[in-house]
N, C-alpha and C positions, 0 to 999 in steps of 0.2 A: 504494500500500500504506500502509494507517495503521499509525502508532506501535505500536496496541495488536497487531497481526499478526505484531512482528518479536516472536524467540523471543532471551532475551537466554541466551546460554550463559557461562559465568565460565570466563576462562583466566588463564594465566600467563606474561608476554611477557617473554624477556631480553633488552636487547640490546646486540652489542658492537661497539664502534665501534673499530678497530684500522688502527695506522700500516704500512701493507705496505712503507714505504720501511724504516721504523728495527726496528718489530716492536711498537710501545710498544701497550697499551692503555691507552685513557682511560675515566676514571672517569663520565666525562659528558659531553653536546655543549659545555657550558661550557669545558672542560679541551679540547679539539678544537679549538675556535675562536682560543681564546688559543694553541694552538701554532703553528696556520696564521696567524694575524695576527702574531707574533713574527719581528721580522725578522732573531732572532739563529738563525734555524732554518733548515732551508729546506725543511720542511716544507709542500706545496700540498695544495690538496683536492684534487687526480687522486692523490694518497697514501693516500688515506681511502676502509676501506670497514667496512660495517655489517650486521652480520647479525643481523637478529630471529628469536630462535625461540620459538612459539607454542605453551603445552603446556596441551591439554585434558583434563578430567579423564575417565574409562570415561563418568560419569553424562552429562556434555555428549556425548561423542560417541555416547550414544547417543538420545540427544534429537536429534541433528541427522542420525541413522541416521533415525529414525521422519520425520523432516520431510522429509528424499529422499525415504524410499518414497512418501510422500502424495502429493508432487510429481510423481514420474513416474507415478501412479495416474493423475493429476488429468493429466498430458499425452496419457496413453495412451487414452484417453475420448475427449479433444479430436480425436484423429487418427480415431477408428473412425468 
């Protein structure tokens, strides 16, 4: 598949990286890393988890509605 075929859709990723031992969240992988390497902590990365959430606007999701159905048009041909 070339470049010019991928459909670019614009979203909006948050994401939050949170100590499930103490509760803390950190501001960024920076702020993460320096508590895990802190040996006055004792804070591990099996402590650390991160949840991205990805928010697409009506308009993307429905550019990416029309590029399904092509899709399964274009599989459904293939199989007859």
């Amino acid at each position: 598949m070339a470049n010019e075929d991928i459909t670019k859709i614009n979203c909006t990723t948050t994401v939050t990286i949170l100590n499930t031992f103490t509760g803390k969240v950190y501001k960024d992988e920076a702020e993460r890393d320096e508590d895990i390497n802190n040996p006055n902590t004792g804070t591990t990365k099996d402590h650390i988890k991160q949840d991205i959430l990805v928010q697409v606007s009506p308009k993307g999701l429905n550019v990416l509605n029309k590029l399904m159905k092509a899709q399964n048009k274009t599989n459904d041909k293939s199989k007859a």
